[in-house]
N, C-alpha and C positions, 0 to 999 in steps of 0.2 A: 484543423481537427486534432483532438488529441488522441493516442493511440497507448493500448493498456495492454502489455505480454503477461501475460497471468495462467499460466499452465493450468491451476491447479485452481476450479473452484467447487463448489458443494452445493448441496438440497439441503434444507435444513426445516426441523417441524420442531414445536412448540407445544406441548399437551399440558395441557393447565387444566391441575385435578383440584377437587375438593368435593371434603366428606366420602372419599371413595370415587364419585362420579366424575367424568372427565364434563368439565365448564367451556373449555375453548380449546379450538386447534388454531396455527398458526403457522404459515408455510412463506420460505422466505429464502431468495436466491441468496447465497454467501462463500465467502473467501476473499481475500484482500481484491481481488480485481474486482470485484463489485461494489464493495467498501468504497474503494476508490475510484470507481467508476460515479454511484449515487454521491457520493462527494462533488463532481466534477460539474455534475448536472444541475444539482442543488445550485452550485456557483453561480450557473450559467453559461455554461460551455458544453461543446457536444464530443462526445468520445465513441469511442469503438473498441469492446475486449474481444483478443485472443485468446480459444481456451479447447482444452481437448474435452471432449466430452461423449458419453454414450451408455448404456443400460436402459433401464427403466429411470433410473432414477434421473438419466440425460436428459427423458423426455419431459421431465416435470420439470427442469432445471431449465429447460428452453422456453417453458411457456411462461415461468415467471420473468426469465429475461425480457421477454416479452412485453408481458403485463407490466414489471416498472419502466417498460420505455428504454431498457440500455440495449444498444446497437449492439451487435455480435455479429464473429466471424469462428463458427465453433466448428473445430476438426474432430472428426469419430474416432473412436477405439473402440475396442472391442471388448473392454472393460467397465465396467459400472462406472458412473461419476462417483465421488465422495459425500456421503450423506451427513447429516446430526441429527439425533431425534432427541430433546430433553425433555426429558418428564419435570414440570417446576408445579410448584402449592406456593400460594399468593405471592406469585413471582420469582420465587428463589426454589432454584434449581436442586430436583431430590437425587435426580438417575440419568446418566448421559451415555448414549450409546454411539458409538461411531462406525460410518463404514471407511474403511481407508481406500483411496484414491489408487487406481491399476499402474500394474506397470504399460510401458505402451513397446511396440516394436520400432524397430529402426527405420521401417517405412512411416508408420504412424508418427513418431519424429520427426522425419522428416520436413511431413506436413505441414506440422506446426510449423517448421522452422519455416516453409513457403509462404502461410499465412502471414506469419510472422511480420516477415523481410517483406512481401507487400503493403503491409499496414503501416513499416517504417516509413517507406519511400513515399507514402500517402500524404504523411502528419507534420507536425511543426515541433511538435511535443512529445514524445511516449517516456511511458512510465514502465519498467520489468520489478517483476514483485511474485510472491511467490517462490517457492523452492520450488526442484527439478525432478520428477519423477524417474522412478526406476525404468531406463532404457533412453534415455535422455543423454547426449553428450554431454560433461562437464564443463565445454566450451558454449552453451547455447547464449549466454546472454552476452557473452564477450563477443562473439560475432556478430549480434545483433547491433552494439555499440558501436563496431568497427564499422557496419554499412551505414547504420548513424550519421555518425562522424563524415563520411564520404557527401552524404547529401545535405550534411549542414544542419541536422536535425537533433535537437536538445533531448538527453536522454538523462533521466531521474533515476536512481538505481534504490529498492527496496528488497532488498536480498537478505536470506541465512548470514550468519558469519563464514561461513564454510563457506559460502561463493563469495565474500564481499573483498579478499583480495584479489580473484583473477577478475573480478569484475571491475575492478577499480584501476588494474592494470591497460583496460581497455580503452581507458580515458572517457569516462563518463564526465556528463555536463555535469553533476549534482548525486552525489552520496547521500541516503538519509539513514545513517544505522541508528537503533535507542540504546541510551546508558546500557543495558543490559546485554545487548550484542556485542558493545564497546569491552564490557566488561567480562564475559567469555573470550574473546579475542584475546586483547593484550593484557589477560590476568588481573583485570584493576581491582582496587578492591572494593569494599560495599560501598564505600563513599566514597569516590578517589574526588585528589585535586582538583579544579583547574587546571593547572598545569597539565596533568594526568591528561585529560581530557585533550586537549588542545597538542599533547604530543602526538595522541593517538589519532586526530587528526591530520597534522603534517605527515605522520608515516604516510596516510593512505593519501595524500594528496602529490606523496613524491613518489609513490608506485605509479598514478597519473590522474587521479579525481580532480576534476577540477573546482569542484569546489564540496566542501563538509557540510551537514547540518545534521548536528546531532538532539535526536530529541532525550530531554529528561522528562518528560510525565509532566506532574505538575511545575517542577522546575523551569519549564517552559525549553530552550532549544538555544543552542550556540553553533554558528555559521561561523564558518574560516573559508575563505578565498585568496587568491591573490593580492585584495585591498586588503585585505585586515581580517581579524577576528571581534566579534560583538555574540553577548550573552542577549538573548528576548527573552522576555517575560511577559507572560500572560497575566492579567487581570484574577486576581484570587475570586474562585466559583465556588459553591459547594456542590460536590459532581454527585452526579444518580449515577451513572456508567460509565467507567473509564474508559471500557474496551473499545476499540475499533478507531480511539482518538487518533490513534498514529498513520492509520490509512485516510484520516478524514487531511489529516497535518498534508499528507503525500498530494492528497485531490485539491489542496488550497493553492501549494507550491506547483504542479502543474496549469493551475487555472493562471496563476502568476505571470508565468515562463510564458503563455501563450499569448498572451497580453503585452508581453514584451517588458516586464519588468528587469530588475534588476535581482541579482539572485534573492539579495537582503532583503530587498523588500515582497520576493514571491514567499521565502520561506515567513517574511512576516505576517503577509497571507494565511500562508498555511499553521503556523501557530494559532492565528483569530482563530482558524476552521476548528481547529484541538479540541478548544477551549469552547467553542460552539455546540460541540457534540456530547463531550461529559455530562452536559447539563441538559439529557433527555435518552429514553431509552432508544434504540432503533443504531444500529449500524450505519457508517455513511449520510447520517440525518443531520448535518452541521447547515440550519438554517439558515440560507441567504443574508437577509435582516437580520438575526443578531450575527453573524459574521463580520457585516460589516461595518455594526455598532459597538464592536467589538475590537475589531483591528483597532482604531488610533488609541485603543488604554494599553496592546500590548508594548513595553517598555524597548527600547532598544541603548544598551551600555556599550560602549568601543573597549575590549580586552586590552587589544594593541593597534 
């Protein structure tokens, strides 16, 4: 099984007005653990997220867990879950309203972390993703790693910048930051190098990652490991949605790992899944069948 830490997911509604009158509602579990959970399932593979949850908004957020079929192991707070409500007219978005996600207590923390560490010691695979709420150790996903690692269990790191060094110090199986986190982190510039790119990988893999995969959008994704470094490329799409490509990328490369692939080839997976999902609206929607008519056009080049 594969196993998803994702502190932090959402309720989210959809009001699609016209002429004044509201034409449709639309209600729909979200935040990367979900993302990457309906990714995971899409593939063909069965997962399980960790997630704190509670309010009202908790209780709608459980039943659509529900309704899409993702397994859950949800810990309470005594804080509202995190909502989205957007108001869109023929599909593009006019007013977005957010509720922000609680702080939790140190017991409620703790929780998670119990769930947590059971759903490691379960899985063959997990995935951490998501930032850390307020009342959260700073250490929560490096521990997680480290119990990982003891049971021999492959761990995918989808982190902030702000955690992706002590997380990467932990010795994760598999780093997935985007150009953009890269480039918050160590300064790069709008365009950096190769090179750029590829040093900013050895950093993090001599902190202890074991292995890189950086996604660029449509650029597709460059993996450094101990064998080598190779740039993938995706099959040129003309995309409807970009967003949520990079959790589908995360749900491809887990599905990979679980299968026992080799890193190269899960993250080439998880490019297919990217490039899968651009090309239709819906989060996490990277279709089976074109995934995996899809995977043998993504290109693979050897750096070094």
């Amino acid at each position: 099984m594969i196993g998803i830490v994702a502190p932090i997911l959402a309720f989210e509604e959809f009001v699609e007005v016209r002429g004044g009158r509201v034409e449709r509602l639309c209600f729909h579990p979200a935040g990367q653990g979900v993302n990457v959970a309906r990714a995971v399932r899409e593939l063909g593979e069965e997962c399980t997220v960790v997630a704190f949850n509670g309010g009202e908004t908790g209780i709608v957020l459980r039943a659509l867990l529900d309704a899409y079929g993702i397994a859950h192991r949800l810990v309470a707070v005594q804080g509202a879950t995190a909502a989205i409500a957007a108001v869109t007219s023929n599909h593009a978005e006019q007013e977005v309203f957010r509720l922000d996600p609680p702080a939790v207590s140190r017991h409620e923390a703790d929780d998670l972390y119990s769930a947590a560490s059971l759903l490691v010691m379960e899985c063959s695979v997990v995935a951490l993703t998501t930032d850390l709420l307020e009342g959260m150790r700073p250490d929560f996903y490096a521990r997680l790693i480290r119990l990982a690692n003891g049971y021999q269990v492959l761990t995918v790191a989808d982190v902030p910048p702000a955690l992706l060094l002590a997380v990467a110090e932990a010795r994760p199986t598999l780093v997935k930051p985007s150009l953009e986190q890269l480039r918050e982190l160590y300064s790069l510039s709008e365009r950096p190098a190769m090179e750029d790119l590829l040093a900013a990988a050895d950093d993090l893999r001599a902190k202890g990652a074991g292995s890189v995969a950086i996604s660029l959008g449509e650029g597709g994704a460059v993996v450094i490991d101990g064998d080598g470094a190779w740039q993938l490329v995706a099959p040129r799409v003309e995309a409807v949605v970009e967003r949520g490509a990079g959790d589908c990328m995360v749900g491809g490369m887990l599905v990979g790992l679980q299968r026992r692939q080799p890193i190269l080839e899960a993250v080439q997976l998880g490019a297919a899944a990217g490039c899968a999902k651009v090309m239709r609206h819906g989060l996490g929607t990277c279709k089976r069948d074109v995934t995996a008519r899809l995977l043998p056009r993504v290109q693979v080049h050897r750096l070094r």
